[in-house]
TIRO-2110 file (N, C-alpha, C; in Angstrom, 1 decimal):
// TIRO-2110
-3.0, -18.0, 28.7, N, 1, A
-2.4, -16.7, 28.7, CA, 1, A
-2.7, -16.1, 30.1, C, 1, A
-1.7, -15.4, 31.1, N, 2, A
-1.9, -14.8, 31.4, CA, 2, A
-2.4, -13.3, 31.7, C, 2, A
-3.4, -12.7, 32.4, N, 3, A
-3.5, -11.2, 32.2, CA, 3, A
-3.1, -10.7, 33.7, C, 3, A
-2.6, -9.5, 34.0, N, 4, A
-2.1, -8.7, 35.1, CA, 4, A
-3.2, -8.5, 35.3, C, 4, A
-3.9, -7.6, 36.9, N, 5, A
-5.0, -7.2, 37.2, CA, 5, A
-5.6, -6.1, 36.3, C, 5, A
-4.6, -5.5, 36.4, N, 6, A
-4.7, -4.0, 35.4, CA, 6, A
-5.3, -4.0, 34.1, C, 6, A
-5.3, -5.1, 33.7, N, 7, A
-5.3, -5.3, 31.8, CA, 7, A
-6.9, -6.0, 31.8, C, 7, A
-7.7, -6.1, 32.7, N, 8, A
-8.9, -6.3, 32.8, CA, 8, A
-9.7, -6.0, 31.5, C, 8, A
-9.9, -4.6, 31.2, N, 9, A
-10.7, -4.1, 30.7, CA, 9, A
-10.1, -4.6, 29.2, C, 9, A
-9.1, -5.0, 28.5, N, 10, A
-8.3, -5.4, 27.5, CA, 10, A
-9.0, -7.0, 27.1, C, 10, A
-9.5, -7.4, 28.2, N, 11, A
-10.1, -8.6, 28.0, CA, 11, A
-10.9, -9.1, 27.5, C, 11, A
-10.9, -9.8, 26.5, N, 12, A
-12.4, -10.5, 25.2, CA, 12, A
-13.8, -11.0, 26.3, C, 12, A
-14.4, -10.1, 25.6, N, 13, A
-15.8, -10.6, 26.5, CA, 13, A
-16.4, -12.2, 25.9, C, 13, A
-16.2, -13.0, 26.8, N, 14, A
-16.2, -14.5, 26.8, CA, 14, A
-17.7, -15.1, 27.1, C, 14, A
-18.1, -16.2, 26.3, N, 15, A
-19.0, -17.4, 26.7, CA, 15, A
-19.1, -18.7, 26.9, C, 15, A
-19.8, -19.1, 27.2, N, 16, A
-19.9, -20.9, 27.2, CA, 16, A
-20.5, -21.2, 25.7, C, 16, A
-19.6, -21.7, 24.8, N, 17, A
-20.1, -22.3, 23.6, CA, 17, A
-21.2, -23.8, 23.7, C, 17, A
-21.7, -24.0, 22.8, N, 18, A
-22.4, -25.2, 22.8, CA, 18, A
-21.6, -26.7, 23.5, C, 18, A
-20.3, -26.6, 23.4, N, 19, A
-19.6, -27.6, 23.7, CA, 19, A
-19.0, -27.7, 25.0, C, 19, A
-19.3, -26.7, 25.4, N, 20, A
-19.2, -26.7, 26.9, CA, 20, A
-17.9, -25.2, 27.2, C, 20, A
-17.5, -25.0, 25.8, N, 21, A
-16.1, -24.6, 26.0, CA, 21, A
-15.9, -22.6, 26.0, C, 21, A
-15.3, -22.1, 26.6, N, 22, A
-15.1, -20.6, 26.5, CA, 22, A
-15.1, -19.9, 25.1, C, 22, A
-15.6, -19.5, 24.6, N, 23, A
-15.7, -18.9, 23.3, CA, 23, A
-15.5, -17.2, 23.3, C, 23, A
-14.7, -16.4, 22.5, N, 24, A
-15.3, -15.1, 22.6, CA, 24, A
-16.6, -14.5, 22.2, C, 24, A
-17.4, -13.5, 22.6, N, 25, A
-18.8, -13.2, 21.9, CA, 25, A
-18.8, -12.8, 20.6, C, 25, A
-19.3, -12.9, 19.8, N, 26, A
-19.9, -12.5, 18.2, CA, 26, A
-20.0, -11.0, 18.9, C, 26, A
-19.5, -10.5, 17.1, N, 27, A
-19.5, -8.3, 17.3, CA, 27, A
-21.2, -8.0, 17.5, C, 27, A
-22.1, -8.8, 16.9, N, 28, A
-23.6, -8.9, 17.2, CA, 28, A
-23.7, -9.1, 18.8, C, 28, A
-23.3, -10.2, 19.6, N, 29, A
-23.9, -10.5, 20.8, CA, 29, A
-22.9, -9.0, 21.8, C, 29, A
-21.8, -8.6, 21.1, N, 30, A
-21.4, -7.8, 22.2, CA, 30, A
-21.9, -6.2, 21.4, C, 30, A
-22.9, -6.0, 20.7, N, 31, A
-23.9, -5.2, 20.5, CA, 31, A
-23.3, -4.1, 19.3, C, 31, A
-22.4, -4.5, 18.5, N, 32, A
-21.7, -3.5, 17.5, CA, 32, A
-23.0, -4.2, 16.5, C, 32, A
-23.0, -3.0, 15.7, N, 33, A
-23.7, -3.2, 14.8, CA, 33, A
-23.0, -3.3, 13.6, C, 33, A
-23.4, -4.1, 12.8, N, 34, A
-23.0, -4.8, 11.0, CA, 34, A
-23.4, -4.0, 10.3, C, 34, A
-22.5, -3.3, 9.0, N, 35, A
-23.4, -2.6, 7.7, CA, 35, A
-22.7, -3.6, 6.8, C, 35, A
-23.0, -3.4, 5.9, N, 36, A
-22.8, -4.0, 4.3, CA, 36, A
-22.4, -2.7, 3.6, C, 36, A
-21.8, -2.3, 2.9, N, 37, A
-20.5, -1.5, 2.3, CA, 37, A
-20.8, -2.0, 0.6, C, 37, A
-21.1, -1.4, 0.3, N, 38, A
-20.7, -1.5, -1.8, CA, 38, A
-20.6, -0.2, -2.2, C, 38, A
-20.1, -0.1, -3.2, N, 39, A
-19.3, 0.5, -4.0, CA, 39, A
-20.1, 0.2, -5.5, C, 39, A
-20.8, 1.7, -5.6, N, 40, A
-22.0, 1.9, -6.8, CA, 40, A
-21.0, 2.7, -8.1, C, 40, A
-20.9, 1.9, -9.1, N, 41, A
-20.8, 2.6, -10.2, CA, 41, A
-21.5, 3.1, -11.3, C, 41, A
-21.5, 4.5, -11.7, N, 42, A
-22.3, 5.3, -11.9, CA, 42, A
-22.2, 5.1, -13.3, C, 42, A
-23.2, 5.4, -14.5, N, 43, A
-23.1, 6.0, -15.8, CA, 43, A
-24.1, 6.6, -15.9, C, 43, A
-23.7, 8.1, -16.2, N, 44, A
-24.6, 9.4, -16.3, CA, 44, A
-24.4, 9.6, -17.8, C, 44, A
-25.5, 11.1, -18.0, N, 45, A
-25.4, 11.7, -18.8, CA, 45, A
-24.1, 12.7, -18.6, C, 45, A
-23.4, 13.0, -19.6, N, 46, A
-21.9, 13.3, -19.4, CA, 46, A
-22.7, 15.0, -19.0, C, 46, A
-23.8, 16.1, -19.3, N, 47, A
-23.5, 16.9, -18.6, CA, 47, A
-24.1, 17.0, -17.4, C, 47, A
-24.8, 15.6, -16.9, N, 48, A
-25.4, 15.7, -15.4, CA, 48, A
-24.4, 14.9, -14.1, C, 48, A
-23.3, 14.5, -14.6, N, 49, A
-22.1, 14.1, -13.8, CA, 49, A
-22.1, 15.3, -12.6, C, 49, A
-21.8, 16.5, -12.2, N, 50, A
-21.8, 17.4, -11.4, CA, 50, A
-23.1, 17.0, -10.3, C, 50, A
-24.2, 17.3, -11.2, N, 51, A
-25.7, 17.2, -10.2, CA, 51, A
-25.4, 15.8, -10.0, C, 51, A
-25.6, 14.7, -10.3, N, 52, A
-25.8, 13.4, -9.6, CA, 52, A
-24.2, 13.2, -8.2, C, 52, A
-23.1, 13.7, -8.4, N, 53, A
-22.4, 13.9, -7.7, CA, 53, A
-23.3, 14.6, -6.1, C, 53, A
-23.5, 15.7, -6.4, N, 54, A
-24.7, 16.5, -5.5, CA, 54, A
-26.1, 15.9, -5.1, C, 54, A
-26.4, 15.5, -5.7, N, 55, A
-27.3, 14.9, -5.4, CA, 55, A
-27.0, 13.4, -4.7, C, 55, A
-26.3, 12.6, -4.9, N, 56, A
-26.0, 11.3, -3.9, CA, 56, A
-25.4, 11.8, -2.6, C, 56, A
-24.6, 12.9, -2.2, N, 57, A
-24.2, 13.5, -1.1, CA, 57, A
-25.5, 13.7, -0.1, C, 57, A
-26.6, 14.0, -0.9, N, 58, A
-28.3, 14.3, 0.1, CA, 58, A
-28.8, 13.0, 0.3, C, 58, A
-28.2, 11.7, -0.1, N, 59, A
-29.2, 10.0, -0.2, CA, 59, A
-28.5, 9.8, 0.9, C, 59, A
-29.3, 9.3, 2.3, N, 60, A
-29.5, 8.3, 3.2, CA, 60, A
-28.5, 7.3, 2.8, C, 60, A
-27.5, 7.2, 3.5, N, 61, A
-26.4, 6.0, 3.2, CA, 61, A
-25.8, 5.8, 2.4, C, 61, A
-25.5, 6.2, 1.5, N, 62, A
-24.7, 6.9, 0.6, CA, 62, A
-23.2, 7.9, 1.4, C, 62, A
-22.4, 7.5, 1.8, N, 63, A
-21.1, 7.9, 2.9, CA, 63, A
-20.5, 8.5, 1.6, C, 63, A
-20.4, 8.4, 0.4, N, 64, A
-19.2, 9.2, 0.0, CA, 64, A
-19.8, 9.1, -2.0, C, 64, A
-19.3, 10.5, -2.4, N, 65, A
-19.4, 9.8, -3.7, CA, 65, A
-19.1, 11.2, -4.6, C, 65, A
-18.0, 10.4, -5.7, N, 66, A
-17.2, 11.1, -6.3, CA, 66, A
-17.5, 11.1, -8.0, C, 66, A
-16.9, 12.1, -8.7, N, 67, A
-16.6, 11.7, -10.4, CA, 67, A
-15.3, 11.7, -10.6, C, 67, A
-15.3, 10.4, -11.4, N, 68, A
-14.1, 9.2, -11.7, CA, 68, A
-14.0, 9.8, -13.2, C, 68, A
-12.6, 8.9, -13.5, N, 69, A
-12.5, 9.2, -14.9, CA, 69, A
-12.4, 7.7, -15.2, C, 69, A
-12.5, 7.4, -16.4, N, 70, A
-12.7, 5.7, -16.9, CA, 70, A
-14.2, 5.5, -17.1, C, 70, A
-14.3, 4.2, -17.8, N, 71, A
-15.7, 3.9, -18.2, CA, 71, A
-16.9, 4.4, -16.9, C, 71, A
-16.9, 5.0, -16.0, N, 72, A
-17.6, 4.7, -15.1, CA, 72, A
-17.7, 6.8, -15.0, C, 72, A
-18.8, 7.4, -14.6, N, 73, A
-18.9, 8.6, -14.0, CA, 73, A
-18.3, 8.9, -12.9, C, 73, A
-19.5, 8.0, -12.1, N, 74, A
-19.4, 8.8, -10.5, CA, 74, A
-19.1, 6.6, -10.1, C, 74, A
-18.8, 6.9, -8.5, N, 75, A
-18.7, 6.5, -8.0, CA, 75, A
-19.0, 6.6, -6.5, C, 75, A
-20.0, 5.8, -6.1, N, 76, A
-20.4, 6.0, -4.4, CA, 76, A
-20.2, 4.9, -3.9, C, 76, A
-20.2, 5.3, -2.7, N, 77, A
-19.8, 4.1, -1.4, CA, 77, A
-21.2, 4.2, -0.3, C, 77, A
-22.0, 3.2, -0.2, N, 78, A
-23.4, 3.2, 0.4, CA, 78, A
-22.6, 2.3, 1.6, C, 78, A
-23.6, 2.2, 2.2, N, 79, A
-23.4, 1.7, 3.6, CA, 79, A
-25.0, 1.6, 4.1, C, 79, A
-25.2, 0.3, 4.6, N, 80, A
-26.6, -0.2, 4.8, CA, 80, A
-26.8, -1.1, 5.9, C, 80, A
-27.3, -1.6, 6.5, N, 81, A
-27.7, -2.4, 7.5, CA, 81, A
-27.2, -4.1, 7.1, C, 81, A
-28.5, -4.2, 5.9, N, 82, A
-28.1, -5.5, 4.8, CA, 82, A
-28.2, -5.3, 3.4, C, 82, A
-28.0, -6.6, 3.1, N, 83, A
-27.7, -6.1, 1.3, CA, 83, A
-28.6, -6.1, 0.9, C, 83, A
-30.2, -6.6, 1.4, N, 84, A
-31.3, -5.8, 0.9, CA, 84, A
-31.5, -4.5, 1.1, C, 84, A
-30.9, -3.7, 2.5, N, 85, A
-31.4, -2.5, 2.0, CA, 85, A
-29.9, -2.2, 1.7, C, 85, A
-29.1, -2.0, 1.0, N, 86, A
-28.4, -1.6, 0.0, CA, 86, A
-29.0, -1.8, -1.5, C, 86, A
-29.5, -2.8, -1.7, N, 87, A
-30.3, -3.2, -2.8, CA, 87, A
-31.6, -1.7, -2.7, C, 87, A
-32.1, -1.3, -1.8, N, 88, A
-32.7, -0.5, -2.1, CA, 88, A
-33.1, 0.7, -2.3, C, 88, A
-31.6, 1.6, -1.6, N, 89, A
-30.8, 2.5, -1.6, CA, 89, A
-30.6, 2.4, -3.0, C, 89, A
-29.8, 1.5, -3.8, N, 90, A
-29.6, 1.6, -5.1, CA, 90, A
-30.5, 1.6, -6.1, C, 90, A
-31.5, 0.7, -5.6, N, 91, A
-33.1, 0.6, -6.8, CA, 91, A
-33.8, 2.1, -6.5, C, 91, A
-34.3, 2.5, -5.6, N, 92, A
-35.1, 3.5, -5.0, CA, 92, A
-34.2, 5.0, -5.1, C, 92, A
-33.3, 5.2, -4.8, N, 93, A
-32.8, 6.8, -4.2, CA, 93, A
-31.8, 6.9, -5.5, C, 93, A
-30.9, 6.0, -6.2, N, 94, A
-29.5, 6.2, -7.3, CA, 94, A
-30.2, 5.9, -8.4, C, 94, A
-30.8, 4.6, -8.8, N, 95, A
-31.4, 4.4, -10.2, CA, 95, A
-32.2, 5.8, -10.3, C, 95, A
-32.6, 6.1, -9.6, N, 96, A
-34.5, 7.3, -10.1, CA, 96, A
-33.3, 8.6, -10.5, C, 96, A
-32.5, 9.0, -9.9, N, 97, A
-31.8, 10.4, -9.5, CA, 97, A
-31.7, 10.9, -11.7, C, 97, A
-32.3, 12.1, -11.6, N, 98, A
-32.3, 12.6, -12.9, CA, 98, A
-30.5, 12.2, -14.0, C, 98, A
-30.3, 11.7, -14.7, N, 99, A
-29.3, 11.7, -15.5, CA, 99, A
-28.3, 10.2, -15.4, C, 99, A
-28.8, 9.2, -14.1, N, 100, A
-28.1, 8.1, -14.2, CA, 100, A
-28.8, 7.0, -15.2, C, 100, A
-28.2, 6.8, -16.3, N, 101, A
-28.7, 5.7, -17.2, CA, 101, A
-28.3, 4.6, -16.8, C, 101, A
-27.1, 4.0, -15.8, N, 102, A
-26.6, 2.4, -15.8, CA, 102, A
-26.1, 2.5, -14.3, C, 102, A
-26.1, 1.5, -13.6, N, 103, A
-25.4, 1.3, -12.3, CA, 103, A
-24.9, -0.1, -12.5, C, 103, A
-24.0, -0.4, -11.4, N, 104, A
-23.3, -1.8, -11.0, CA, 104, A
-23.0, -1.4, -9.6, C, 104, A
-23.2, -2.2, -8.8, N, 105, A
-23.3, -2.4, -7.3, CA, 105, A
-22.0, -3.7, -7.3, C, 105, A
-20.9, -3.4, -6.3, N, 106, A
-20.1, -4.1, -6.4, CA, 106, A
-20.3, -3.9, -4.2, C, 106, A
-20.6, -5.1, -4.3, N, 107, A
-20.2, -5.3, -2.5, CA, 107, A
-19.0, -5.8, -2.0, C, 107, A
-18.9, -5.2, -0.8, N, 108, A
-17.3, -5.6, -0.3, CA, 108, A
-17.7, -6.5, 0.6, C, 108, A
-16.6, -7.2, 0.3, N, 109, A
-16.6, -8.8, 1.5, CA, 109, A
-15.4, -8.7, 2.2, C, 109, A
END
């Protein structure tokens, strides 16, 4: 493929693979960082649905979290480095939170 001079900066930042051959860089080697993303479903006490809403809005990586209607209360969306600490975010900060009896952690791939 050709590129114009102009279109420089549009350019995949490139390496020498093991095989000798041009590769583009991994979102790690060109310095983006990776989270891991799941999707917590909640079962509360039906009158602490409000407060556990409020209260996961104050938890460290926890980006969003709502009350659902269906088998399920609330619903949060965490966001973590890796899936251990997503795992811990969920054991540590959502299990303890006054009124949540059940969770299910569903990660997105």
């Amino acid at each position: 493929m050709l590129y114009h001079a102009d279109d420089y900066r549009s350019l995949p930042r490139m390496k020498t693979g093991l095989t000798g051959m041009i590769v583009p860089l991994t979102p790690q080697e060109e310095g983006h960082v990776m989270t891991t993303t799941a999707f917590v479903l909640i079962e509360g006490a039906s009158d602490q649905t409000a407060k556990i809403v409020k209260a996961l809005q104050k938890v460290k990586g926890v980006k969003s979290a709502h009350a659902v209607t269906g088998p399920y209360d609330v619903i949060a969306c965490v966001e973590a480095s890796d899936i251990g600490a997503v795992g811990a975010v969920v054991l540590s900060k959502i299990r303890t939170l006054k009124g949540v009896t059940r969770t299910v952690t569903c990660v997105a791939v």
